[in-house]
Wavefront OBJ file of the C-alpha trace (Angstrom):
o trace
v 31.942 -19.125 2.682
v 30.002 -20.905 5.715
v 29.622 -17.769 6.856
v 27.600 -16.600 3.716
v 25.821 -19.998 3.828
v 24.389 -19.716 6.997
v 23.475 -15.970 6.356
v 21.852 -16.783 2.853
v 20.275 -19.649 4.619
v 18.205 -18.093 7.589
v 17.304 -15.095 5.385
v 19.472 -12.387 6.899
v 21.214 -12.046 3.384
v 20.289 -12.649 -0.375
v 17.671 -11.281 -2.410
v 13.790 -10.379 -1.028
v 11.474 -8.301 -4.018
v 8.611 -6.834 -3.293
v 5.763 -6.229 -5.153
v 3.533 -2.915 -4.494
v 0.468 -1.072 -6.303
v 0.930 2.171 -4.018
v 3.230 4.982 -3.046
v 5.996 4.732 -0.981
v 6.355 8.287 0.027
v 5.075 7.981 3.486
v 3.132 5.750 5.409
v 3.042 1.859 6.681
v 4.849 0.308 3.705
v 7.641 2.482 3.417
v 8.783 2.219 7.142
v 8.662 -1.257 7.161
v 10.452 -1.673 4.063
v 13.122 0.723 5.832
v 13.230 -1.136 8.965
v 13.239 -4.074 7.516
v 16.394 -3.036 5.734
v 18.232 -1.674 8.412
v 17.466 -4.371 10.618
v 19.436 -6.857 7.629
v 21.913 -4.553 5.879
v 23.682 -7.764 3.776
v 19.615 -8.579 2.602
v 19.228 -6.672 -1.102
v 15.427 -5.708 -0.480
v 13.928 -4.911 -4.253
v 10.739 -3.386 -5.543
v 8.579 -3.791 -8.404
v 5.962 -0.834 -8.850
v 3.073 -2.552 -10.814
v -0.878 -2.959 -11.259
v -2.123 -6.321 -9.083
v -2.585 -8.051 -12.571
v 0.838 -7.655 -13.380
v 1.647 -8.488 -9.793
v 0.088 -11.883 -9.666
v 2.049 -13.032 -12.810
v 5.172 -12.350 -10.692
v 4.205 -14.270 -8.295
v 3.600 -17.036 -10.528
v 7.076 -16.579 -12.888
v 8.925 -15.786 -9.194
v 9.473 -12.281 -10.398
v 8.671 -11.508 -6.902
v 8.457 -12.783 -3.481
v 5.540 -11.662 -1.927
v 2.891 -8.344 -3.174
v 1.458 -5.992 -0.919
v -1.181 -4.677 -2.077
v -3.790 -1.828 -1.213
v -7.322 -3.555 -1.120
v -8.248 -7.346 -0.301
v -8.215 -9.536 -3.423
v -9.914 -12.839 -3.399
v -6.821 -14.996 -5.015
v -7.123 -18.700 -3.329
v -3.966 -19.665 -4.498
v -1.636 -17.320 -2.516
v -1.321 -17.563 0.685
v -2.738 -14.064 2.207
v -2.859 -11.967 5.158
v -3.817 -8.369 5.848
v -1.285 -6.632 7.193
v -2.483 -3.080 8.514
v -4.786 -0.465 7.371
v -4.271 3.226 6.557
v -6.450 6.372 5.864
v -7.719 8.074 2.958
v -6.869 11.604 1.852
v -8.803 13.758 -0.303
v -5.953 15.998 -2.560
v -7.311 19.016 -3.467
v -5.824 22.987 -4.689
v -4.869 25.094 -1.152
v -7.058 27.412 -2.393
v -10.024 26.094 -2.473
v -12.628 26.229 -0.252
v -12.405 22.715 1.654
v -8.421 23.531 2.430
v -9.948 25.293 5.470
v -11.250 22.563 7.133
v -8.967 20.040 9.370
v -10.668 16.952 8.044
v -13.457 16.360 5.174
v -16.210 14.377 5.828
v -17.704 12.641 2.769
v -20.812 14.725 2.703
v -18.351 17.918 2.052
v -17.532 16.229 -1.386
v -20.720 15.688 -2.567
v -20.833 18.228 -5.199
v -17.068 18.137 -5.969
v -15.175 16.793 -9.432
v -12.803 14.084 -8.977
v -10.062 12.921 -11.410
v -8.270 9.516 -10.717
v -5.938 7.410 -12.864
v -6.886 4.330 -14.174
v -3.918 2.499 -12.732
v -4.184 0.635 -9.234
v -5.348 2.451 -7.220
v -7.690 4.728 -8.889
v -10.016 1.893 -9.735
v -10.363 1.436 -5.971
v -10.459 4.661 -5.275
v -13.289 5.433 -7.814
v -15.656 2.525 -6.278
v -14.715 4.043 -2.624
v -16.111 7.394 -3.507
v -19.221 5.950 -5.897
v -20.146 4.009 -2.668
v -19.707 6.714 0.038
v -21.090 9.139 -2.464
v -24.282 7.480 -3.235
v -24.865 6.941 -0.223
v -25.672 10.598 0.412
v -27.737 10.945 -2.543
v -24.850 12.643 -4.528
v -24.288 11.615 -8.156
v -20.603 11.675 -8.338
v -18.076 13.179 -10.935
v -15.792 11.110 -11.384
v -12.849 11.101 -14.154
v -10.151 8.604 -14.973
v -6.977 9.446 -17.204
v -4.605 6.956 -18.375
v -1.573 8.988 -16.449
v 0.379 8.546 -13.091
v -1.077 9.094 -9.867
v 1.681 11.856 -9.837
v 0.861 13.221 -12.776
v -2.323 13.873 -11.882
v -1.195 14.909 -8.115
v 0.994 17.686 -10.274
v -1.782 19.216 -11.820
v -4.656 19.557 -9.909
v -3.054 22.320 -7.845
v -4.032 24.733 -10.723
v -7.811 23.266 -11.183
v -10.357 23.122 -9.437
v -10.667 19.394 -9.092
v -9.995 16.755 -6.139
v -8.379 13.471 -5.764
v -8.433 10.419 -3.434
v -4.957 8.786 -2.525
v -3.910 6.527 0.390
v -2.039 7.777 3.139
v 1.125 6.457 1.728
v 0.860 8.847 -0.840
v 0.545 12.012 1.349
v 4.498 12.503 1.734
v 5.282 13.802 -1.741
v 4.442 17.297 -2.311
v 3.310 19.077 -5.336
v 3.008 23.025 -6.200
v -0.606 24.324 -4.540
v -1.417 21.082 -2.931
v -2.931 19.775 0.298
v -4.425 17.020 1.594
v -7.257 16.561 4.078
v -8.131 12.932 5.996
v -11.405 11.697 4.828
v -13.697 10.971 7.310
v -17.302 8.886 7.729
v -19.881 8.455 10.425
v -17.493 6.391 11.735
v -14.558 8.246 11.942
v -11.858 8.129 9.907
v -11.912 6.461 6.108
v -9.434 3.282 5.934
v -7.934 1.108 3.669
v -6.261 -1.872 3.948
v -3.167 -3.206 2.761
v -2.583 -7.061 2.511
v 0.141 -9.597 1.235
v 0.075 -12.586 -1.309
v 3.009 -14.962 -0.935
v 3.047 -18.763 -2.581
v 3.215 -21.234 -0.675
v 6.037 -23.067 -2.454
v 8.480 -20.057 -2.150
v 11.388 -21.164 -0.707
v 12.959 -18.131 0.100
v 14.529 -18.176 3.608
v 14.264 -13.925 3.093
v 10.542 -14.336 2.592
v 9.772 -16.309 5.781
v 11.923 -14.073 7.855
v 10.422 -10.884 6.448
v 6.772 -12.366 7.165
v 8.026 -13.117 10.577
v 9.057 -9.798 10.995
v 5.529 -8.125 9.381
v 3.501 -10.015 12.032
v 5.802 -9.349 15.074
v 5.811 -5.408 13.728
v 2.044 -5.348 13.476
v 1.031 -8.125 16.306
v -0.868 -10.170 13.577
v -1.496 -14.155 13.997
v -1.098 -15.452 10.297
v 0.145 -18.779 10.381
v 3.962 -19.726 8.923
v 5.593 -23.151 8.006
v 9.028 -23.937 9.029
v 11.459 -22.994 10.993
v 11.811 -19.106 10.838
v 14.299 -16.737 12.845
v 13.043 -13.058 12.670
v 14.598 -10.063 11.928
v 16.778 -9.281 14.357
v 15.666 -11.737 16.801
v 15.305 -15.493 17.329
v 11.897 -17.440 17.281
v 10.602 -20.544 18.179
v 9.947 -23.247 15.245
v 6.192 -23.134 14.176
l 1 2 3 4 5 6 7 8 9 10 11 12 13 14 15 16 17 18 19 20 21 22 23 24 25 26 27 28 29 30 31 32 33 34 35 36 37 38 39 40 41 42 43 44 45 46 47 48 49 50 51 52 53 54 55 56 57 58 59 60 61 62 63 64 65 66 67 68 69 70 71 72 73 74 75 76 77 78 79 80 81 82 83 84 85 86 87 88 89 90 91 92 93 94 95 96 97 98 99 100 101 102 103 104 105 106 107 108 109 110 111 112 113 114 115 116 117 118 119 120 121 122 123 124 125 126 127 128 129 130 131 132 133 134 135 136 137 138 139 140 141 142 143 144 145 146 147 148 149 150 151 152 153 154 155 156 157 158 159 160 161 162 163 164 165 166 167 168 169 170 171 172 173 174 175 176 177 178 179 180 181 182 183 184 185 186 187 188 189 190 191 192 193 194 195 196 197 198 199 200 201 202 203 204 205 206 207 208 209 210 211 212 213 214 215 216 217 218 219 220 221 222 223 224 225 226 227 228 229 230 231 232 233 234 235 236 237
């Protein structure tokens, strides 16, 4: 029982849930969610799949622990740091013409349709494109559907439509798809991906899992308390 104590008590067991608006197929937030896992096998690491709206509220009713979200959100009353960035992908039938190319630079979808869902992150994804887009002098064609981003991966093997995803997305595959990295003037399109935590969270599992985002990705967000990382021992800060 002391045993247990001490593990529930520096975070290496219990109960951590994550909140997320993106896939999990590939990409940043699925190997640290692994490694984070493996590193504490007695820590039950949960998910909740949700728009940022719905997201927030957790955070509020303690639903969750902490949201990672895709995009930067201006919520003062979470603590917040951006944790890492990852590329866009343009999805698109392997038949059509852009397939070909390695990478597609926004000027090659000028003239192309888009559909996107109206979930997070299509919204994003819709001002991404109108931006790059009209920058070019394109008007864009954009649609949004009320369905899942996998619906809509599913189907637009068979059209002749494209979509926009995040990199984390680019691990599932679907019948006649590909997808292509997006690139600018500057190279290659990213997105970021940042966390909102409260302050008054007591979790022990939340401080070490911060602890161990910042160590993963060499970031220099601030944390209160005394907090051992995963799989290692820090200093108090």
């Amino acid at each position: 029982m002391l045993a247990a104590s001490r593990s529930a008590g520096s975070g290496r067991s219990g109960v951590l849930t994550i909140g997320f608006n993106s896939s999990l197929s590939a990409g940043n937030l699925r190997a640290t969610l692994i490694e984070a896992r493996r590193k504490n096998p007695n820590l039950a690491v949960e998910g909740l799949e949700a728009d940022r709206n719905t997201l927030f509220a957790s955070l509020d009713s303690d639903a969750v622990d902490i949201a990672i979200l895709m995009g930067d959100v201006d919520r003062h009353q979470y603590r917040h740091a951006t944790f890492w960035s990852e590329r866009v992908f343009a999805a698109m039938p392997a038949d059509h013409l852009l397939a070909a190319l390695e990478i597609v630079h926004w000027t090659d979808l000028r003239d192309q349709r888009f559909v996107l869902g109206t979930a997070d992150p299509g919204p994003d994804f819709r001002d991404m494109l109108l931006g790059r887009l009209w920058k070019s002098g394109a008007d864009p064609s954009i649609a949004l559907y009320p369905v899942s981003r996998e619906a809509i991966l599913s189907l637009i093997g068979d059209t002749k439509l494209l979509s926009i995803v995040g990199e984390g997305a680019t691990g599932a595959h679907y019948p006649n798809l590909v997808y292509r990295p997006a690139h600018g003037e500057q190279g290659p399109a990213l997105i970021s991906y940042s966390g909102y935590w409260r302050e008054d969270n007591g979790n022990p599992a939340l401080k070490r899992f911060l602890d161990f985002v910042r160590r993963r990705y060499a970031l220099s967000f601030g944390l209160n308390g005394v907090v051992k990382g995963f799989g290692e021992q820090t200093e108090a800060r």
